[in-house]
N, C-alpha and C positions, 0 to 999 in steps of 0.2 A: 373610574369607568369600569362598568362590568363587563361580563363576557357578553353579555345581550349587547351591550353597547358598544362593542368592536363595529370599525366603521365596517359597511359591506365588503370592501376591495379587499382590505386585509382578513374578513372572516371567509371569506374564497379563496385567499391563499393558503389560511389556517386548515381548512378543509380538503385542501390538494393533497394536506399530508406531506408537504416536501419542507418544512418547519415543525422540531423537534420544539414541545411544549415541556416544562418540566414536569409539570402536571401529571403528565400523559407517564402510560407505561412503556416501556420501550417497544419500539417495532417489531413486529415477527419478520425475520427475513421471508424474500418470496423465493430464495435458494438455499437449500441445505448450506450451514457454512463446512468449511474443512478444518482439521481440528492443525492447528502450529506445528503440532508432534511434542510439545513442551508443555506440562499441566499448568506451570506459572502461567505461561501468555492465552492460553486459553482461559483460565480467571477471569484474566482483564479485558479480553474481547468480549463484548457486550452479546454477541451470538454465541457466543461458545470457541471461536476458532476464526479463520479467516474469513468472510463474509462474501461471497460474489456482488458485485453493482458496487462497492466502495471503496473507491481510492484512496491509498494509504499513501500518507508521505510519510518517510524516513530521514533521519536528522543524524548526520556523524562527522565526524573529526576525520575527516581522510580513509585510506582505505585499512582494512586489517581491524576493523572497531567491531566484528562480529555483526553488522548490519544482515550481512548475508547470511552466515551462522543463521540467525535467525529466521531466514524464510528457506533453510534448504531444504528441512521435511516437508514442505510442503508443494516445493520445486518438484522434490522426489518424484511425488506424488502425480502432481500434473504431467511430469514428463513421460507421464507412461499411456498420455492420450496421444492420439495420431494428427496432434496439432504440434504449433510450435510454442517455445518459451522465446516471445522476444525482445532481444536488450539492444536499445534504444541508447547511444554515444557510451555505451561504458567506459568507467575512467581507465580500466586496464581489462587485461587478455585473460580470460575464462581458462584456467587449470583444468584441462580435461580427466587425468589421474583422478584430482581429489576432487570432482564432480561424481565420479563415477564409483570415488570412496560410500560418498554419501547418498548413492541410489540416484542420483540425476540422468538420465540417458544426454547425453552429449551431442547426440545426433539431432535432437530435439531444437537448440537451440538455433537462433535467428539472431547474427548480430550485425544492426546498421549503423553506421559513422556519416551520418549530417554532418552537412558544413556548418549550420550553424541553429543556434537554439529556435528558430520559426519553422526550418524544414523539419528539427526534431519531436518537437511539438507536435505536426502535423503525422509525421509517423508511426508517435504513438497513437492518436486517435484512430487511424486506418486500418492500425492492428489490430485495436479493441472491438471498431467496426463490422471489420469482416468475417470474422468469426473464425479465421482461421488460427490461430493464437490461444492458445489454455491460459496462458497470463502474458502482460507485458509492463518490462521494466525499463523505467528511464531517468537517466543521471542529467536534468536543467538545471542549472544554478541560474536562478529568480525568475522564473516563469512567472507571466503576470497572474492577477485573481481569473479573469475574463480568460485564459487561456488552461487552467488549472478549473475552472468549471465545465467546460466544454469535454474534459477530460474525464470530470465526473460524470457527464452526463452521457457519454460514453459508453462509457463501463457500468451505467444504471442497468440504459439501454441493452446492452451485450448481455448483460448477468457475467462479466470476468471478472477477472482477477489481475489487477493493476497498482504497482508502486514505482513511487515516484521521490527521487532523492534532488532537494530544489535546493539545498545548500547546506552548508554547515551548522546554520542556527535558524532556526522558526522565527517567519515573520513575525511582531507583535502585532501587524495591524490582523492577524488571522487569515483563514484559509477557506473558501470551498469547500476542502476536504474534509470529506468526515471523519476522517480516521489519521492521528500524527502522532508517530513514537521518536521519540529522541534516545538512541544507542553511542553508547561510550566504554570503551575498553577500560576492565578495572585493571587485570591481571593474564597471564598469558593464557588462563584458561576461561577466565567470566567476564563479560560484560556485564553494563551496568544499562538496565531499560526502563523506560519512562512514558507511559503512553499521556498524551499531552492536551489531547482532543480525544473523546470518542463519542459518538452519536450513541445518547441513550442515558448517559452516565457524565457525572463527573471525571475532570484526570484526575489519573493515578496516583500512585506513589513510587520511586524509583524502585524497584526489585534488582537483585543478582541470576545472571545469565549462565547456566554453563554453557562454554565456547565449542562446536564441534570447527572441522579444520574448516581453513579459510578455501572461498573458490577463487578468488580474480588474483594473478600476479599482473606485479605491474611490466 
């Protein structure tokens, strides 16, 4: 079948542009992205840097893997809008010291404790929502696809900046998301990073991290 001969339904969807063709060049974002603060992860982000409208999920082995290391320049960054950073069941207590080692304002942050993975879900949509929020981050272990889309669509909507840590290992049956890196501690200073999904591009290849300090104790 050729492309004339795509049936109508799906040459409508093809043309909404919400289906990445390989074909196709990659998207221009419709927001400046923000650059990681890391020249490797900016390589491999298909905008150049953190992308506003695309939810990221984050993949690691417990806490201390440097997941966070890897978004705190850009934490930095946002925390110097007159909004909030907010974190949505974190598995431990935000280190204000070594927040504020690495340029985060501390005062910025918003942190809620759901009872349970449906009110947390809903949390984070609210926050993407309202606009009052620079970014927000939430720790579901297996939030469904229908609930993790809703998420994207969110954060399209918003133009933020939104990651989401759904468990230790990436689903195979895939994700909504357009954006999944998998972080693993090699050594006390590098992690080990592997983007796994990106809208635009093929995954990666694993790279070395260098580790700036950790934020969350437990």
């Amino acid at each position: 079948m050729t492309h004339t001969d795509t049936p109508a339904p799906l040459q409508q969807i093809l043309n909404q542009g919400g289906i990445w063709q390989a074909r196709q060049a990659p998207e221009t974002p419709l927001t400046p992205a923000r650059s990681s603060g890391y020249a490797q992860v900016d390589e491999q982000l298909p905008a150049g840097g953190w992308q506003p409208g695309q939810l990221c999920e984050i993949y690691s082995q417990g806490l201390g893997q440097g997941d966070l290391s890897l978004l705190a320049p850009v934490l930095a960054e946002l925390s110097q809008q007159p909004r909030w950073l907010l974190l949505v069941a974190p598995p431990a207590v935000p280190y204000a010291p070594a927040l504020e080692m690495l340029g985060v304002r501390s005062e910025r942050l918003l942190m809620v404790h759901p009872k349970n993975d449906k009110e947390a879900l809903w949390c984070m949509e609210e926050g993407l929502r309202s606009g009052h929020c620079s970014a927000v981050l939430g720790w579901i272990a297996h939030p469904p696809a229908t609930a993790i889309r809703r998420l994207q669509v969110a954060c399209e909507e918003s133009q933020g900046h939104a990651w989401l840590w759904p468990g230790a290992q990436p689903n195979s049956a895939g994700s909504p998301a357009p954006l999944r890196v998998q972080v693993s501690r090699q050594d006390a200073r590098h992690s080990s990073v592997t983007f796994i999904k990106r809208r635009g591009r093929w995954p990666g290849q694993p790279f070395t991290l260098p580790l700036q300090q950790p934020t969350l104790s437990s």
